[in-house]
C-alpha positions in Angstrom: 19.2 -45.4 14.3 19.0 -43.4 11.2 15.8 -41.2 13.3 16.2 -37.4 12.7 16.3 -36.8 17.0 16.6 -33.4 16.7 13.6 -32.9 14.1 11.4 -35.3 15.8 11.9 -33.7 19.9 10.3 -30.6 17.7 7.7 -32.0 16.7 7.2 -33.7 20.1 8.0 -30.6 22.1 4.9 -28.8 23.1 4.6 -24.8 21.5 5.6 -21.9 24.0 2.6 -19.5 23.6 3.4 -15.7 23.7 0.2 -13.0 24.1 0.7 -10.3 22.2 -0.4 -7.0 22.7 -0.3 -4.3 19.9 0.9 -0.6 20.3 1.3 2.4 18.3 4.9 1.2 18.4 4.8 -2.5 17.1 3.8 -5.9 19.0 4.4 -5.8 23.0 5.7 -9.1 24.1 5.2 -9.6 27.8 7.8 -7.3 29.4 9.9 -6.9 26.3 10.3 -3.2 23.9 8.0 -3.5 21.2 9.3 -5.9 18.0 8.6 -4.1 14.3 7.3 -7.4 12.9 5.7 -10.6 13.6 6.2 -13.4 11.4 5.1 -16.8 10.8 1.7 -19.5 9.9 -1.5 -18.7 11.1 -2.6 -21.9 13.0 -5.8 -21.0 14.6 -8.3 -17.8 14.3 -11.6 -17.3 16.6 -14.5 -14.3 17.4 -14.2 -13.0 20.8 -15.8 -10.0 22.1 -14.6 -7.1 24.4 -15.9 -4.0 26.3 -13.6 -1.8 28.6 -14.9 0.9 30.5 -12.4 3.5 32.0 -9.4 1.4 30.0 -10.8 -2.1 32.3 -12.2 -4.7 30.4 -15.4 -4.5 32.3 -17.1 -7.6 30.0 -15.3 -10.4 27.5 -17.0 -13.4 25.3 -14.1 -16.0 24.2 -16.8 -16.9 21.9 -18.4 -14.2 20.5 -21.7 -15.5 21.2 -22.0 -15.7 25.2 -20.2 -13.8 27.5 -18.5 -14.7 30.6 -21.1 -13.8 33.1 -23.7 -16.1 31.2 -25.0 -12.9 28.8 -25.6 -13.9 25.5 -24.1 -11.0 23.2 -26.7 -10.8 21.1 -29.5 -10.1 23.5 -26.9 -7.6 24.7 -25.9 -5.1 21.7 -23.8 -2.9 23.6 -22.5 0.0 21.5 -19.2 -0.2 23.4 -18.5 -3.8 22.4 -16.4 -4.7 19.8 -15.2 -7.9 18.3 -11.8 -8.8 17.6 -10.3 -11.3 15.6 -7.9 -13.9 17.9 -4.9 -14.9 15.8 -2.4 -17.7 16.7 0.6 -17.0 14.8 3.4 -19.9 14.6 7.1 -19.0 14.2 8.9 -21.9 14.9 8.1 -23.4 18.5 6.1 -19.9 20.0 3.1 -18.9 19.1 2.5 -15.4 19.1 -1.5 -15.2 19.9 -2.8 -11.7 19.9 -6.1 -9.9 18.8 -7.0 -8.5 15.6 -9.2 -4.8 15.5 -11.9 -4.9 13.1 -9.8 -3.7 10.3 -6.9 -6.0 10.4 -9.7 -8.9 10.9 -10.8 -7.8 7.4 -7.5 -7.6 6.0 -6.6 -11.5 7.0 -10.2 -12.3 5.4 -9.4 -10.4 2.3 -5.8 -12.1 2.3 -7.2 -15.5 3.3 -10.0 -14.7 0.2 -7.5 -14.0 -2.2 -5.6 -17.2 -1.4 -8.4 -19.2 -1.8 -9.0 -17.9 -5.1 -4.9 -19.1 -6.1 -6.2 -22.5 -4.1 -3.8 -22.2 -1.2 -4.9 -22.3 2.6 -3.8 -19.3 4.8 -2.5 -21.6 7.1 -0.2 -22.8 4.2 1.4 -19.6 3.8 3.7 -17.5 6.1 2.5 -13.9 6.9 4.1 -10.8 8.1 2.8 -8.5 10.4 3.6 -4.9 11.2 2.0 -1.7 13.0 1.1 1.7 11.5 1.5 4.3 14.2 -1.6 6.3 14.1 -1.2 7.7 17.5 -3.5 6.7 20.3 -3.3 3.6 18.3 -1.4 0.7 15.8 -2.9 -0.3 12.9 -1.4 -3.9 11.8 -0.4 -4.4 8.2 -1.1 -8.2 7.1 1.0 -9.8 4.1 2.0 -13.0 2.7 5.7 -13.3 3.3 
């Protein structure tokens, strides 16, 4: 059998999926100290929608367009809300998955635009993320690697 074995059990093997949670510090990994960088392929990218009230996510849409309790968002309008960008980020078998602010959403769409204009997919090209303390909060940096 001439079968690359090792090549082929990775493409078999199913992805270990690793939320993400970003920090003025860089990206918190389950119980692990924050890493300065995330890299890999952007596989997958939806809306979702979140409002915390006294730090508790007190409502979440994994849509963007109805929320969990049956509201539709946009009959709701709640200042408070906010929609986030949900990344899946492949490096090797894990995929990091975390959520995009607002302004790191439209940084990947500017990145993704300016790709498009070269005639390259995001999901073609590797990406490196990083954080930019700015105190109560991390800013994440997007770039082609």
């Amino acid at each position: 059998m001439t079968a690359d074995l090792p090549r082929i059990r990775r493409a078999l093997g199913r992805p270990a999926f690793r939320f993400v949670r970003v920090t003025p510090k860089g990206f918190a990994i389950e119980d692990e100290d924050p890493v300065d960088e995330l890299t890999g392929r952007i596989r997958k990218t939806h809306l979702l929608r979140k409002l915390f009230s006294d730090g508790v996510l007190a409502c979440d849409s994994k849509d963007g367009i109805t929320a969990r309790n049956g509201t539709a968002c946009d009959d709701c309008r709640h200042p408070r809300c906010r929609a986030n960008l949900r990344v899946h980020l492949q490096e090797g078998p894990v995929v990091h998955v975390l959520d995009l602010a607002p302004s790191a959403a439209k940084a990947l769409l500017a990145l993704a635009d300016a790709l498009e204009q070269e005639q390259t997919d995001l999901g073609d090209v590797a990406v490196r993320l990083t954080v930019e303390d700015k105190g109560h909060w991390g800013l994440v940096r997007i770039e082609s690697a």
